[in-house]
PDB file of N, CA, C and O in Angstrom:
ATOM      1  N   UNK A   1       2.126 -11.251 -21.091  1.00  0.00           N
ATOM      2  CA  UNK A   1       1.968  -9.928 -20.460  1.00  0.00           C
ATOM      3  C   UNK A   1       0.995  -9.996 -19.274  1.00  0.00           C
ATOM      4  O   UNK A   1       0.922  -8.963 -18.609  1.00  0.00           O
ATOM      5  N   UNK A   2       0.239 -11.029 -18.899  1.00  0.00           N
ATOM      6  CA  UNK A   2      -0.797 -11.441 -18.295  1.00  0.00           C
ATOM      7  C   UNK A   2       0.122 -11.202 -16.718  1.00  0.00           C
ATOM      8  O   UNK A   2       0.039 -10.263 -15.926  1.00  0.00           O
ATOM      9  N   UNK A   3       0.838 -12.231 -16.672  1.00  0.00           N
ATOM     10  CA  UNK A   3       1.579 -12.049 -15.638  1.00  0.00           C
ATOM     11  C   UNK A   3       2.155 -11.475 -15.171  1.00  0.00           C
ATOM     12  O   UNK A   3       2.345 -11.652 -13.967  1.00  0.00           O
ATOM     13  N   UNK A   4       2.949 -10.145 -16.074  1.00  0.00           N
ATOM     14  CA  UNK A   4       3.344  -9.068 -15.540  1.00  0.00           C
ATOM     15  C   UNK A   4       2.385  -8.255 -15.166  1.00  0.00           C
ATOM     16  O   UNK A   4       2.826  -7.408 -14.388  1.00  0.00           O
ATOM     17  N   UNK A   5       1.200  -8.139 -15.395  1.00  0.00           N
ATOM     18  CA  UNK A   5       0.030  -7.309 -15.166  1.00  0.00           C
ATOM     19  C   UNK A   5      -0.216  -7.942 -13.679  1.00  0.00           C
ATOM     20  O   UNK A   5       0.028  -7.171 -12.752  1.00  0.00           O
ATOM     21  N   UNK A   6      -0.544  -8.891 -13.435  1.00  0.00           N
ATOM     22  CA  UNK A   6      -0.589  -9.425 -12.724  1.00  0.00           C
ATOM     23  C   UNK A   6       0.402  -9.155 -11.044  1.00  0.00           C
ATOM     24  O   UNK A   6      -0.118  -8.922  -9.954  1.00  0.00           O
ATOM     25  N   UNK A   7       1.591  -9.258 -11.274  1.00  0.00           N
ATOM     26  CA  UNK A   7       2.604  -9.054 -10.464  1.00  0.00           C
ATOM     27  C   UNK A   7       2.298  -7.487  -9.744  1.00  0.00           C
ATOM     28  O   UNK A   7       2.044  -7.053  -8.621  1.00  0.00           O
ATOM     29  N   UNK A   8       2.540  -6.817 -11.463  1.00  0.00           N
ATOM     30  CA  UNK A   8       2.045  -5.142 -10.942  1.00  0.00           C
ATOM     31  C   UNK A   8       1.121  -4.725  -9.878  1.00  0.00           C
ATOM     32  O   UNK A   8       1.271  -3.866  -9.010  1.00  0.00           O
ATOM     33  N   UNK A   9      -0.358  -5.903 -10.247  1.00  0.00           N
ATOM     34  CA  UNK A   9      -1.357  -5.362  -9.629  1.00  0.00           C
ATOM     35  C   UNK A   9      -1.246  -5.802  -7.857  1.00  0.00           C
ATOM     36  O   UNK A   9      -1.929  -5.223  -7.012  1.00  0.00           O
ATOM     37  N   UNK A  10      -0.124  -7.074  -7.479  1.00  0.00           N
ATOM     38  CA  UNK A  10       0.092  -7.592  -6.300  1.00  0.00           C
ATOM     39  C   UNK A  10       0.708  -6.481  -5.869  1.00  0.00           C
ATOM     40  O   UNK A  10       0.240  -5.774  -4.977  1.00  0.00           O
ATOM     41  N   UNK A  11       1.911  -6.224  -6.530  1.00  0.00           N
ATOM     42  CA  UNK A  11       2.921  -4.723  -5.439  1.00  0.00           C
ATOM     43  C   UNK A  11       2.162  -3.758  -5.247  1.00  0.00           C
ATOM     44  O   UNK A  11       2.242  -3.184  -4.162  1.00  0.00           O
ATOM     45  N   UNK A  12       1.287  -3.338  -6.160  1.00  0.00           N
ATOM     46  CA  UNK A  12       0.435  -1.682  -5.894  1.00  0.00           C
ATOM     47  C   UNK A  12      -0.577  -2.425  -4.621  1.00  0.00           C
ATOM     48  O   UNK A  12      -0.058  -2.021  -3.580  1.00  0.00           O
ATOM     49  N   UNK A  13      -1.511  -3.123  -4.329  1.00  0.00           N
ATOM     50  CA  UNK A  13      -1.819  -4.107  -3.378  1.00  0.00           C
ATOM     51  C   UNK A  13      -1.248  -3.600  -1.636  1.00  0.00           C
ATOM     52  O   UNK A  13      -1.770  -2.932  -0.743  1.00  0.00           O
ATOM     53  N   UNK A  14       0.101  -4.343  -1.786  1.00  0.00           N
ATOM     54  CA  UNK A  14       0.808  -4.948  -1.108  1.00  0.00           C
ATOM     55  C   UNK A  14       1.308  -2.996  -0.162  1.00  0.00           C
ATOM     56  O   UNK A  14       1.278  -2.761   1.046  1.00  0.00           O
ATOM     57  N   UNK A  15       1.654  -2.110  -1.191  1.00  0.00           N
ATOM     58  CA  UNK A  15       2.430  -1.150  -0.962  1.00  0.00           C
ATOM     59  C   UNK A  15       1.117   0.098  -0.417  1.00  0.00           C
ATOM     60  O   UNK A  15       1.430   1.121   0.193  1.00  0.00           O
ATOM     61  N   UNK A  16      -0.128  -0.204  -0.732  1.00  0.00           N
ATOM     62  CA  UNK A  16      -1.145   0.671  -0.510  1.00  0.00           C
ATOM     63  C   UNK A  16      -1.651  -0.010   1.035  1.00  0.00           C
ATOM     64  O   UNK A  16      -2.311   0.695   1.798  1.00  0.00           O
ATOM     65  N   UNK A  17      -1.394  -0.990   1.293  1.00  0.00           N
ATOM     66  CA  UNK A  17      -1.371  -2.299   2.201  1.00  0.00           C
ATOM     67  C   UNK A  17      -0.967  -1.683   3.325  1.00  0.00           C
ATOM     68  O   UNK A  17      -1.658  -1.465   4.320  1.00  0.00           O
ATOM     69  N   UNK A  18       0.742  -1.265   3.066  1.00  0.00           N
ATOM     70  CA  UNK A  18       1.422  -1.175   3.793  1.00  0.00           C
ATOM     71  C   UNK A  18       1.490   0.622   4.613  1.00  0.00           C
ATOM     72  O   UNK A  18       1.761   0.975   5.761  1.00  0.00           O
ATOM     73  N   UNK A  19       1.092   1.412   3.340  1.00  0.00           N
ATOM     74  CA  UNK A  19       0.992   3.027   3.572  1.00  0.00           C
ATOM     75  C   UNK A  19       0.040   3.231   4.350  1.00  0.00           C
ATOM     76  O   UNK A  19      -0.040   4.204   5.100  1.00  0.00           O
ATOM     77  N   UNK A  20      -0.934   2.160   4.231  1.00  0.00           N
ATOM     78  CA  UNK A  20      -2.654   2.567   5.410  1.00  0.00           C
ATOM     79  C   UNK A  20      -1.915   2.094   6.822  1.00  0.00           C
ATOM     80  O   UNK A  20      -2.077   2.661   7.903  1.00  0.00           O
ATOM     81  N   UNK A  21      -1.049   0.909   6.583  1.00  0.00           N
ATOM     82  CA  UNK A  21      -0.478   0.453   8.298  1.00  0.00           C
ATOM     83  C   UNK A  21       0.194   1.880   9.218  1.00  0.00           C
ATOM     84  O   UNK A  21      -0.011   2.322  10.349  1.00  0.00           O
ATOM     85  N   UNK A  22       1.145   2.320   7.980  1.00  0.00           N
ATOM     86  CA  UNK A  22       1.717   3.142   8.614  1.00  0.00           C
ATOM     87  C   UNK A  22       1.115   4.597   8.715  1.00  0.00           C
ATOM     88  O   UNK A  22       1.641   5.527   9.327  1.00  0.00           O
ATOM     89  N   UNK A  23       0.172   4.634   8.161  1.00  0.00           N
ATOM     90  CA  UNK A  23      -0.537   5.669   8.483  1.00  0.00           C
ATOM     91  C   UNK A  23      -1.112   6.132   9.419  1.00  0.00           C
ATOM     92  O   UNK A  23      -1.093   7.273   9.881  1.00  0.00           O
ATOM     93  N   UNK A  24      -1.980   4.667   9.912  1.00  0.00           N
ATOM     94  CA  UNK A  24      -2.697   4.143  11.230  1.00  0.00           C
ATOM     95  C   UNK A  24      -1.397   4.572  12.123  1.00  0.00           C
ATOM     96  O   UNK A  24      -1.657   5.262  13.109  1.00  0.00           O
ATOM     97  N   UNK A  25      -0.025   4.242  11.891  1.00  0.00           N
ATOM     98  CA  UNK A  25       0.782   4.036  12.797  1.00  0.00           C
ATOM     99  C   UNK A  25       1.017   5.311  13.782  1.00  0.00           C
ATOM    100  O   UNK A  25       1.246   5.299  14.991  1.00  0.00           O
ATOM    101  N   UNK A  26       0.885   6.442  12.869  1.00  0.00           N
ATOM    102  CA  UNK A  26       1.392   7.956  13.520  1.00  0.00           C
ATOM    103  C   UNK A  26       0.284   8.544  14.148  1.00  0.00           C
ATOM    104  O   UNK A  26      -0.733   8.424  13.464  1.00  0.00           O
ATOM    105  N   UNK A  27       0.163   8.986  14.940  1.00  0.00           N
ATOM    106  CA  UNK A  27      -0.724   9.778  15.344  1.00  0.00           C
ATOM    107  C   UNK A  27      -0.887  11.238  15.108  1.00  0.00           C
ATOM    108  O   UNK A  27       0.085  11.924  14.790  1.00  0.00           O
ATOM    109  N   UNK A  28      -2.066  11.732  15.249  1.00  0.00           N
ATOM    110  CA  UNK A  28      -2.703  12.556  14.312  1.00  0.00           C
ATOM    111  C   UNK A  28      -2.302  14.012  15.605  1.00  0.00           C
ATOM    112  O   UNK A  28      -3.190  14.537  16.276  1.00  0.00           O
ATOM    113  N   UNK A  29      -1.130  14.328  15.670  1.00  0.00           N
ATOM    114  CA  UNK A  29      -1.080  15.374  16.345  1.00  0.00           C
ATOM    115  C   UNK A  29      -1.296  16.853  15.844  1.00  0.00           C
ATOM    116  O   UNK A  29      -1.223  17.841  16.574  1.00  0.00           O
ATOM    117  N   UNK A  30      -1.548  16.864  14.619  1.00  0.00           N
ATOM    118  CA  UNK A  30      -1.453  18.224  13.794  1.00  0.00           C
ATOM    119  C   UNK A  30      -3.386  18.698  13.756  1.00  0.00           C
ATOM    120  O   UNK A  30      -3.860  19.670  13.169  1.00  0.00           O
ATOM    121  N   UNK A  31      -3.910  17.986  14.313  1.00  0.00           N
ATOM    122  CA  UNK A  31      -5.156  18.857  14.737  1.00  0.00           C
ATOM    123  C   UNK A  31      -4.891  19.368  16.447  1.00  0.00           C
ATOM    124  O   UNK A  31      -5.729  20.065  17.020  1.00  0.00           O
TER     125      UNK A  31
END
């Protein structure tokens, strides 16, 4: 189970990773 824990904790990682890129990506026109 080690390794599936493991895997889990790479995608949540990887996908919180990726939501800050694209976050950065848009610009903040709604102020």
């Amino acid at each position: 189970m080690e390794g599936l824990n493991i895997v889990i904790i790479i995608a949540v990682l990887l996908f919180v990773r990726l939501g800050i890129r694209l976050f950065k990506n848009y610009p903040r026109s709604e102020d």
